[in-house]
C-alpha positions as protocol buffer text, in pm:
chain_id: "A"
residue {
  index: 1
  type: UNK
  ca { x: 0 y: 0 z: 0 }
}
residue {
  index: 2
  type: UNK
  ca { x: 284 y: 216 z: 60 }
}
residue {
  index: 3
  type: UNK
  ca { x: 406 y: 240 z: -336 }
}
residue {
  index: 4
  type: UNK
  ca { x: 48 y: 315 z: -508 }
}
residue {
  index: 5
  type: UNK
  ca { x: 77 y: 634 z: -212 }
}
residue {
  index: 6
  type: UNK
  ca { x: 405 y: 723 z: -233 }
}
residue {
  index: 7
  type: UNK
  ca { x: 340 y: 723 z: -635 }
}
residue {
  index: 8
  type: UNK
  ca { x: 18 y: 918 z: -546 }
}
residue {
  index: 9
  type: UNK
  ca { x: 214 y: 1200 z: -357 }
}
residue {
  index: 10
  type: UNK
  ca { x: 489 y: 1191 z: -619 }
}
residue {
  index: 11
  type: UNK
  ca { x: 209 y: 1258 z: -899 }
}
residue {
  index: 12
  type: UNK
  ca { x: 79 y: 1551 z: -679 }
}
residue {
  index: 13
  type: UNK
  ca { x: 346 y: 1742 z: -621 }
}
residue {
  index: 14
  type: UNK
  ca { x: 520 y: 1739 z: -932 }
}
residue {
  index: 15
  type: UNK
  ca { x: 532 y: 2098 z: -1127 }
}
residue {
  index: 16
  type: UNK
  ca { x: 324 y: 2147 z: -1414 }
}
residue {
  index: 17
  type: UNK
  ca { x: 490 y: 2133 z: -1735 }
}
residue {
  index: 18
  type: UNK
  ca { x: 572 y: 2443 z: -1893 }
}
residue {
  index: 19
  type: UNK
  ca { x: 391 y: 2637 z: -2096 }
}
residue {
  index: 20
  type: UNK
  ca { x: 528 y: 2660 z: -2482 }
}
residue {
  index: 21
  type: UNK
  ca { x: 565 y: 3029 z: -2538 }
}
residue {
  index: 22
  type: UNK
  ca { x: 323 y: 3216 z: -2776 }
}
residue {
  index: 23
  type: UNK
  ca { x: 442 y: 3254 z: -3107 }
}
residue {
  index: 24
  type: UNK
  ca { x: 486 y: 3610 z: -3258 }
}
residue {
  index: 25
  type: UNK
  ca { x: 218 y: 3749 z: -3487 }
}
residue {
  index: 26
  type: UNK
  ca { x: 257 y: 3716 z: -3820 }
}
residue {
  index: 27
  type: UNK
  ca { x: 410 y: 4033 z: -3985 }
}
residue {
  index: 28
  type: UNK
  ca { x: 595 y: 4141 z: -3705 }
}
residue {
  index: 29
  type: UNK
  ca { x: 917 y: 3998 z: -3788 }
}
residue {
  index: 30
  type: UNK
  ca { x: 1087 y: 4023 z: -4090 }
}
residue {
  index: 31
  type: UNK
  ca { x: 1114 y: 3694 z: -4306 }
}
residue {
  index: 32
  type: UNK
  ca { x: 1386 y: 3435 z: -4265 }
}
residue {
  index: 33
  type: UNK
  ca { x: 1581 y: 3542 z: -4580 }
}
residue {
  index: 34
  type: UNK
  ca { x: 1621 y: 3852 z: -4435 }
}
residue {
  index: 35
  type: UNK
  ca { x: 1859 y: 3835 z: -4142 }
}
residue {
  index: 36
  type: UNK
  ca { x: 1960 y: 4219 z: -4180 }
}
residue {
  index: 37
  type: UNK
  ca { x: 1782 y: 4513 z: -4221 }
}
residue {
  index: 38
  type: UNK
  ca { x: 1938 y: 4807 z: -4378 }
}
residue {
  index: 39
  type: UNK
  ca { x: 1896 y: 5178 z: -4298 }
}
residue {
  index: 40
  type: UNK
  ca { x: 1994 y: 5527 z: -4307 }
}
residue {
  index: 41
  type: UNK
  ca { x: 2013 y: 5827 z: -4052 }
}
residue {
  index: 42
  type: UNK
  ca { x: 1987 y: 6136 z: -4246 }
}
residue {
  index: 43
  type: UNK
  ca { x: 2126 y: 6501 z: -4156 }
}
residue {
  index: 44
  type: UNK
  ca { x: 1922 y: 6760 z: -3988 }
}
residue {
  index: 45
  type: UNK
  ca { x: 1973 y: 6972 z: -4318 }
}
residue {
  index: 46
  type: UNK
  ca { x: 1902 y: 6872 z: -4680 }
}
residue {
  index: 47
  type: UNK
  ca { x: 2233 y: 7017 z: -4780 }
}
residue {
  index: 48
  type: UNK
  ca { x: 2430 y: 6746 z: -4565 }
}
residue {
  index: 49
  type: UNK
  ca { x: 2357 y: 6433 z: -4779 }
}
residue {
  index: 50
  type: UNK
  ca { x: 2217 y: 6150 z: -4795 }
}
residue {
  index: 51
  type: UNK
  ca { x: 2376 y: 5978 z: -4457 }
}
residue {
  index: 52
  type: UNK
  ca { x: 2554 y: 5655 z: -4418 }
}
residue {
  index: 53
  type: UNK
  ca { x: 2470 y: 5308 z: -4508 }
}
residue {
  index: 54
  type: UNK
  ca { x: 2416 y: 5091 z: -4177 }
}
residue {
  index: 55
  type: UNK
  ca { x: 2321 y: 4701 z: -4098 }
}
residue {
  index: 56
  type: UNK
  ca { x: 2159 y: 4575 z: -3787 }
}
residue {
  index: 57
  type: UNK
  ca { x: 2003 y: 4252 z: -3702 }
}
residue {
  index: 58
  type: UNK
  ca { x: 1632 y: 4265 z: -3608 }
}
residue {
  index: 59
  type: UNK
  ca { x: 1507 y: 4198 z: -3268 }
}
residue {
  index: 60
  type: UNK
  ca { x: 1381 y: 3848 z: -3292 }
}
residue {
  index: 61
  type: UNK
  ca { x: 1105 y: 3734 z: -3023 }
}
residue {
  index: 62
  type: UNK
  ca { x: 1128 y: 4032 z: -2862 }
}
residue {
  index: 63
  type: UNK
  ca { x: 883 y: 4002 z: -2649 }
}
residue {
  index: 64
  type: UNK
  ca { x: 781 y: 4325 z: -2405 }
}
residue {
  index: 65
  type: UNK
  ca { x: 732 y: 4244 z: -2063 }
}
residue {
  index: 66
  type: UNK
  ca { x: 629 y: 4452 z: -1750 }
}
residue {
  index: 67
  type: UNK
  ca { x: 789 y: 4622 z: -1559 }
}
residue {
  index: 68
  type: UNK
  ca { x: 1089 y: 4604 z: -1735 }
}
residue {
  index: 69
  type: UNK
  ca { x: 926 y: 4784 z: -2059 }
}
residue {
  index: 70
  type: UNK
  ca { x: 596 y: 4963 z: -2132 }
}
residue {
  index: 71
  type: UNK
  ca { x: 433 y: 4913 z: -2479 }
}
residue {
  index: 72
  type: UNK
  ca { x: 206 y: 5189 z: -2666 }
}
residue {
  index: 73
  type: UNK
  ca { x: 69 y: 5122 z: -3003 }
}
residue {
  index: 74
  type: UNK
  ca { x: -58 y: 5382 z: -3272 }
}
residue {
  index: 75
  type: UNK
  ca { x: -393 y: 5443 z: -3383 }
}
residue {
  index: 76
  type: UNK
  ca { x: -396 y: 5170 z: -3658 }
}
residue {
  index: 77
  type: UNK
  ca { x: -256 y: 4940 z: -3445 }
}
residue {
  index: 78
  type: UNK
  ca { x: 32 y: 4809 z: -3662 }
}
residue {
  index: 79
  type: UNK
  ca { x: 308 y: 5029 z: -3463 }
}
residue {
  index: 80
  type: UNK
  ca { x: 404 y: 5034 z: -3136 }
}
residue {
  index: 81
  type: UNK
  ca { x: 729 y: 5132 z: -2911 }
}
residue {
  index: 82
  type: UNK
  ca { x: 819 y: 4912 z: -2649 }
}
residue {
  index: 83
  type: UNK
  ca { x: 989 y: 5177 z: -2366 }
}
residue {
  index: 84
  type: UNK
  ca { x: 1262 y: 4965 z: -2180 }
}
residue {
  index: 85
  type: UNK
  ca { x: 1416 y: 5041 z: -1831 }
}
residue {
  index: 86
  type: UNK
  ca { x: 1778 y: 5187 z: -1978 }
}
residue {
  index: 87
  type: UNK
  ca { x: 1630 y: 5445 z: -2189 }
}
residue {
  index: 88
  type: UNK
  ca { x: 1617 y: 5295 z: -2525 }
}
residue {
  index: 89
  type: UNK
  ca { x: 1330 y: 5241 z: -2758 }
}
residue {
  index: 90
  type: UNK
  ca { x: 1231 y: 4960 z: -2981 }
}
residue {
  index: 91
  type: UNK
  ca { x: 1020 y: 5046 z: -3211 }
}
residue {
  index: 92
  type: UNK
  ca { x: 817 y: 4746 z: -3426 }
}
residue {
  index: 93
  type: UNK
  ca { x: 564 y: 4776 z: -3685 }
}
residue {
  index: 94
  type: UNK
  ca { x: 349 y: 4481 z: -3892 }
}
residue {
  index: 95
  type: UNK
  ca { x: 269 y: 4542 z: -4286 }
}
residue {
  index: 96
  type: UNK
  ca { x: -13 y: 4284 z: -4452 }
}
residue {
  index: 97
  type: UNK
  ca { x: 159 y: 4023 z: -4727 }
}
residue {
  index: 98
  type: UNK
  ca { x: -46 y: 4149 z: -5015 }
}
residue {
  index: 99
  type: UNK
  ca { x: 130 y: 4500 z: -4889 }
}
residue {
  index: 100
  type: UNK
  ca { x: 455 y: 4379 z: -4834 }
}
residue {
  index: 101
  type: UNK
  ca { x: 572 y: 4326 z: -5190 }
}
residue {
  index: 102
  type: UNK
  ca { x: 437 y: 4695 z: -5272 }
}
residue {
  index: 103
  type: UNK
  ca { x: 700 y: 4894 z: -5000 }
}
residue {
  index: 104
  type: UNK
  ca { x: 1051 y: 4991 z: -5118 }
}
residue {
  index: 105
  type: UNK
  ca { x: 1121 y: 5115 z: -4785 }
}
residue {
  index: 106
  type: UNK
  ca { x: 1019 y: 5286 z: -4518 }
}
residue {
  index: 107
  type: UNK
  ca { x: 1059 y: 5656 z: -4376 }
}
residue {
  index: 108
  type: UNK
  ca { x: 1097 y: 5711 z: -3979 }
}
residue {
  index: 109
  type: UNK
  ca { x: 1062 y: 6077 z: -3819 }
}
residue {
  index: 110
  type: UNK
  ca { x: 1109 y: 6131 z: -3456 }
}
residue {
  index: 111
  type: UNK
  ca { x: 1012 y: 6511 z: -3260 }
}
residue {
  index: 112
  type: UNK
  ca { x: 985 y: 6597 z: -2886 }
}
residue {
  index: 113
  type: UNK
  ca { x: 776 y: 6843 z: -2759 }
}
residue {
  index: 114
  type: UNK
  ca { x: 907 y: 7146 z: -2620 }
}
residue {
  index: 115
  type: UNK
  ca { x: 730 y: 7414 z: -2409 }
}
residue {
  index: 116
  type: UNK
  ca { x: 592 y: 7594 z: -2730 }
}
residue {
  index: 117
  type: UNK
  ca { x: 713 y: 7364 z: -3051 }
}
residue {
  index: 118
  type: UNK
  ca { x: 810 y: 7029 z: -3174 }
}
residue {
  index: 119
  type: UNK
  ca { x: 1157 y: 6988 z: -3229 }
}
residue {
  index: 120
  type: UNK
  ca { x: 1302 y: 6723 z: -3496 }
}
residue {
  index: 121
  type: UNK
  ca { x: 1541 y: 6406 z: -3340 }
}
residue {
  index: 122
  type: UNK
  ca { x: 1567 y: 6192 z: -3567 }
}
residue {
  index: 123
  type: UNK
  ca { x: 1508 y: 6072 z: -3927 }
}
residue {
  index: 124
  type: UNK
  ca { x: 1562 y: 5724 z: -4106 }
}
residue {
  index: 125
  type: UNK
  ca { x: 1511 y: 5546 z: -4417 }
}
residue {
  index: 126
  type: UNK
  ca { x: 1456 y: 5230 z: -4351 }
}
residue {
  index: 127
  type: UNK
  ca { x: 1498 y: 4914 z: -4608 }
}
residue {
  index: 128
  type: UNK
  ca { x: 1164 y: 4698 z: -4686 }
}
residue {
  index: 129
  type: UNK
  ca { x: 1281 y: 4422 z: -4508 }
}
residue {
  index: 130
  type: UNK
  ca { x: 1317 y: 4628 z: -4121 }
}
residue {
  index: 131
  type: UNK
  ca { x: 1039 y: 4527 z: -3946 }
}
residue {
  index: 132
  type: UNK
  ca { x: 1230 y: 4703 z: -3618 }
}
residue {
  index: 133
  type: UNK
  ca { x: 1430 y: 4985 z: -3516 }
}
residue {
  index: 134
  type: UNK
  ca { x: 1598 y: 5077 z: -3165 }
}
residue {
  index: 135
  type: UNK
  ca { x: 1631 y: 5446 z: -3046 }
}
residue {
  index: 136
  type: UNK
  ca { x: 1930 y: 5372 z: -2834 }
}
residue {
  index: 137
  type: UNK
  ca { x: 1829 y: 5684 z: -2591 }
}
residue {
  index: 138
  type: UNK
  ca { x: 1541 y: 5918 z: -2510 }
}
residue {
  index: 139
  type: UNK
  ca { x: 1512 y: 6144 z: -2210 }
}
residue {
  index: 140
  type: UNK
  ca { x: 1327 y: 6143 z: -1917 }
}
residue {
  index: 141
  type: UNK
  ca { x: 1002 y: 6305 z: -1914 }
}
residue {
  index: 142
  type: UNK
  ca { x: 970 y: 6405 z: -2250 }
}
residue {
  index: 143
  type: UNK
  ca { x: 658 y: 6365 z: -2477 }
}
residue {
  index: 144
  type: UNK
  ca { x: 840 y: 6185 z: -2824 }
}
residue {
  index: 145
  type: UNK
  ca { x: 676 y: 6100 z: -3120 }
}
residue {
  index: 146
  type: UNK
  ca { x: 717 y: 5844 z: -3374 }
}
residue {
  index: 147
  type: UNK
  ca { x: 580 y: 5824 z: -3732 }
}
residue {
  index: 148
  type: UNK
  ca { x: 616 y: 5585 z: -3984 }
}
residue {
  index: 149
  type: UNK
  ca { x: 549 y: 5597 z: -4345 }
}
residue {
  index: 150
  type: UNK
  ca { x: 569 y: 5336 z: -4605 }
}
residue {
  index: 151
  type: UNK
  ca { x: 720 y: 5440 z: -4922 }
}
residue {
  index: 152
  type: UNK
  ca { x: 605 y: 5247 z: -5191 }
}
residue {
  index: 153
  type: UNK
  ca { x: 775 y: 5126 z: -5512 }
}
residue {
  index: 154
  type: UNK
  ca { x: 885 y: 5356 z: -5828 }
}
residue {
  index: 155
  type: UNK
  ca { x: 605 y: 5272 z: -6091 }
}
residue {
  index: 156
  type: UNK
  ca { x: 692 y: 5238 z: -6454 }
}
residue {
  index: 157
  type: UNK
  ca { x: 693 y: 5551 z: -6634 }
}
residue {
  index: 158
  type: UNK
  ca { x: 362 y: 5416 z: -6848 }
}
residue {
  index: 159
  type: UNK
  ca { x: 212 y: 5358 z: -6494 }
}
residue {
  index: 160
  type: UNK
  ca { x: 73 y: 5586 z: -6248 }
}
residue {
  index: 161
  type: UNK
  ca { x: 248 y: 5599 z: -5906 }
}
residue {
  index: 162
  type: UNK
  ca { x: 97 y: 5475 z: -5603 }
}
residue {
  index: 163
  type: UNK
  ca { x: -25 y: 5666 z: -5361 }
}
residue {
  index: 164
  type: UNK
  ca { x: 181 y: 5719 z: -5032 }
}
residue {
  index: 165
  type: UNK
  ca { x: 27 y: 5581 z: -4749 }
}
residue {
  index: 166
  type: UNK
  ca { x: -36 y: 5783 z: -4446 }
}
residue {
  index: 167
  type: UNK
  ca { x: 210 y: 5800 z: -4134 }
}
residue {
  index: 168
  type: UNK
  ca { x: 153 y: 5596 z: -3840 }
}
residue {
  index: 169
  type: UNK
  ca { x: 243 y: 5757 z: -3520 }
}
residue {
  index: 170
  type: UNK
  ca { x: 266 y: 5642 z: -3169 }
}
residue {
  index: 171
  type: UNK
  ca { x: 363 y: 5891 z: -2865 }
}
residue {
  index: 172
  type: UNK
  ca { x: 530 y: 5779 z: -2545 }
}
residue {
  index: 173
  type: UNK
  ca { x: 739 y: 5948 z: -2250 }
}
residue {
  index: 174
  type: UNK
  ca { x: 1001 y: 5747 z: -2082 }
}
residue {
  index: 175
  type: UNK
  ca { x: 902 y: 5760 z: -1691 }
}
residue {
  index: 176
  type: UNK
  ca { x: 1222 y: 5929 z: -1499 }
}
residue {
  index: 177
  type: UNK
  ca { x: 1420 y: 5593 z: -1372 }
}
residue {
  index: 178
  type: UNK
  ca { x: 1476 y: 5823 z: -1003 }
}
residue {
  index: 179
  type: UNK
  ca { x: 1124 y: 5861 z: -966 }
}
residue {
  index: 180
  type: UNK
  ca { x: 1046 y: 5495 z: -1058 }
}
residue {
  index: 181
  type: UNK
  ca { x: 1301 y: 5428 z: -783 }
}
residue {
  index: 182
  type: UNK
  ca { x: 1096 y: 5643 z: -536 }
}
residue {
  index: 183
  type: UNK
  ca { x: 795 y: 5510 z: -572 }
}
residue {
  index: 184
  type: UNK
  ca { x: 917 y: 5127 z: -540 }
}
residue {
  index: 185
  type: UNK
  ca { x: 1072 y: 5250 z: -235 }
}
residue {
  index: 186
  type: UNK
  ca { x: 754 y: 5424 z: -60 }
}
residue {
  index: 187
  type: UNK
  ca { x: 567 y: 5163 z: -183 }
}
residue {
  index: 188
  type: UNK
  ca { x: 780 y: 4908 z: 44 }
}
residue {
  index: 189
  type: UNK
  ca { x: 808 y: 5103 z: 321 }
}
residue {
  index: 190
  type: UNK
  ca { x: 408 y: 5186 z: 332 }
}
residue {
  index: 191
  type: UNK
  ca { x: 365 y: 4846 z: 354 }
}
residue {
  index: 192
  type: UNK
  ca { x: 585 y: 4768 z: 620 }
}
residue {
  index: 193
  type: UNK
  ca { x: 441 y: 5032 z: 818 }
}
residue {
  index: 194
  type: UNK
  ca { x: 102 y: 4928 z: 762 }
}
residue {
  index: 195
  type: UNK
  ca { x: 229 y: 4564 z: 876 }
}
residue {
  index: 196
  type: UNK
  ca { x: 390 y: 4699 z: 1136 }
}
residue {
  index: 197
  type: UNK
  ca { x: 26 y: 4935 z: 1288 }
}
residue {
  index: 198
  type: UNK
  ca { x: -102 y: 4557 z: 1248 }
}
residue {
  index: 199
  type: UNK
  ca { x: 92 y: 4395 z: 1479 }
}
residue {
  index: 200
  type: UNK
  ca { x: 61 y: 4650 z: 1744 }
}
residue {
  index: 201
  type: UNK
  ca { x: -318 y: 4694 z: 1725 }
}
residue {
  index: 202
  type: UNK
  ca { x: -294 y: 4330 z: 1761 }
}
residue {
  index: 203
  type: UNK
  ca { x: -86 y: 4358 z: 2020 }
}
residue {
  index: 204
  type: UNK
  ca { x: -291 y: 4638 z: 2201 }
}
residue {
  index: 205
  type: UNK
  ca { x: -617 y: 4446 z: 2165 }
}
residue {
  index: 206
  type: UNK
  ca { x: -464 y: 4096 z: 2334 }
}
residue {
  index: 207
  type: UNK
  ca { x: -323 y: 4282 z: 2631 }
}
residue {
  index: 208
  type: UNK
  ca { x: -691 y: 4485 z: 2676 }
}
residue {
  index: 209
  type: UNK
  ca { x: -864 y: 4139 z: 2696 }
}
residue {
  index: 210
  type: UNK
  ca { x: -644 y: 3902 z: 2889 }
}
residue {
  index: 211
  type: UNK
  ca { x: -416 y: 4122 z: 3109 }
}
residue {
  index: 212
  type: UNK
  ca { x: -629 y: 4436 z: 3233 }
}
residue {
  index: 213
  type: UNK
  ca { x: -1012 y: 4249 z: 3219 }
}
residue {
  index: 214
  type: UNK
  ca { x: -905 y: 4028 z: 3536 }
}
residue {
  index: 215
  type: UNK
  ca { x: -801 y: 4286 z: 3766 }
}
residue {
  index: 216
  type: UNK
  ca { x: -1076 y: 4481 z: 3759 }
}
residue {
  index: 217
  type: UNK
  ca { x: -1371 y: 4251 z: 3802 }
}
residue {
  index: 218
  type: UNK
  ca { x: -1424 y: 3893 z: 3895 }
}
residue {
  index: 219
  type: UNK
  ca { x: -1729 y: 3851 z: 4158 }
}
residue {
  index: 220
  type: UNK
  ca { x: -1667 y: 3542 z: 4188 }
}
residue {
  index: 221
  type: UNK
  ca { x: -1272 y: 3559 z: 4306 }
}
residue {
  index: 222
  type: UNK
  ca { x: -1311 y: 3784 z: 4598 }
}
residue {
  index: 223
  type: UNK
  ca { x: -1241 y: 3672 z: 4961 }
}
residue {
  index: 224
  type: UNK
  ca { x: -1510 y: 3592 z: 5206 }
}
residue {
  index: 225
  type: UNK
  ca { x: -1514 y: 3722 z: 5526 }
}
C-alpha cells in the first residue's frame, strides 16, 4: 500500500509542465531570408547628404514584458514602441503580405515636444525588409513622437504611381528611472508600516482582553469574610 501512495504523492506534487511560449504574430518579424535590415540616418539639413549606409540585425522574439518595458501602439494598431528600463526604444511595426511586396522602404521621423514647438530628433530610411528599429536613448520626461510611413515602389513611367500611405504615429514618454526608484521605495516602506500598525493593534487588543479584564472585576474571586 505504501508504493500506489508514495506514487500518489509523487504525482501531486510534481510541477506542471511548462507552458510553450506564444508565437509572434505574423508580420511582425521580418522573413527568414532577411537576417539584416538596412537603414539610413539622415542630416538635420538637406544640404548634408544622404547619410551613411548601416546594418543591424532585427530583434527576434522580442517580447515586451512589464515592468521592465511599457508598450504603446498607434492608432492603426500596426506600430508600437516598447519603452525599456535603460532608456532605449524599440520600435516594431506589422505590414499585410499582399502590402509587403508593394514597400521599397520605409521613412521614420522622430520630434519631442518642447514648451511651445516640436523639435526634430531623428530621421531614417529604412529598407523593406526592417520590421524594427531601436532608439538607443530618449530622455526622461519628454513627450516623443514616432511616425512611420511606407514608401512604396517607383512605378513604370507608363504607370501611375501609387499613392503614399499615411504615417503611423505612436507617442510615449520614458518615466524618470529616479522617480520609478521612489515610488518602489515608498511603496515598500508603506507596507511595512502598515504591517507593522497591524501587529501593534494586535498587540494592544490581546493585552486589553487578557491582562487588564481580570483585575478589575471577577465577583466570583473575591475573599469571604
Amino acid at each position: 500500500m505504501r508504493a500506489p501512495l508514495l506514487l500518489l504523492l509523487l504525482v501531486a506534487c510534481a510541477p506542471p509542465p511548462c507552458a510553450a511560449a506564444a508565437p509572434t504574430p505574423p508580420g511582425w518579424e521580418p522573413s527568414a531570408d532577411a537576417p539584416w535590415c538596412p537603414y539610413k540616418v539622415l542630416p538635420e539639413g538637406p544640404e548634408a547628404g544622404g547619410g551613411r549606409l548601416c546594418f543591424r540585425s532585427p530583434a527576434r522574439g522580442f517580447r515586451c514584458q512589464a515592468p521592465g518595458c511599457a508598450a504603446h501602439a498607434s492608432a492603426g494598431r500596426s506600430l508600437r514602441a516598447n519603452v525599456l528600463r535603460n532608456r532605449s526604444v524599440l520600435l516594431q511595426w506589422r505590414l499585410a503580405p499582399a502590402e509587403a511586396h508593394r514597400v521599397r522602404a520605409f521613412a521614420l521621423n522622430c520630434s519631442w515636444r518642447g514648451a511651445y514647438t516640436r523639435f526634430p530628433c531623428e530621421r531614417v530610411l529604412l529598407g523593406a525588409s526592417c520590421r524594427d528599429y531601436l532608439l538607443p536613448d530618449v530622455h526622461d520626461g519628454v513627450r516623443y513622437r514616432l511616425c512611420l510611413q511606407s514608401l512604396p515602389l517607383r512605378a513604370e513611367p507608363a504607370v501611375a504611381p501609387e499613392p503614399a500611405a499615411s504615417a503611423e504615429c505612436v507617442e510615449f514618454a520614458a518615466e524618470p528611472a529616479g522617480m520609478r526608484e521612489i515610488v518602489v521605495a515608498m511603496t515598500a516602506v508603506g507596507g511595512s508600516i502598515c504591517v507593522m500598525l497591524v501587529v501593534i493593534c494586535l498587540l494592544v487588543a490581546y493585552i486589553t482582553e487578557n491582562l487588564m479584564h481580570p483585575a478589575f472585576g471577577r465577583p466570583g474571586l473575591r475573599r469571604q469574610p
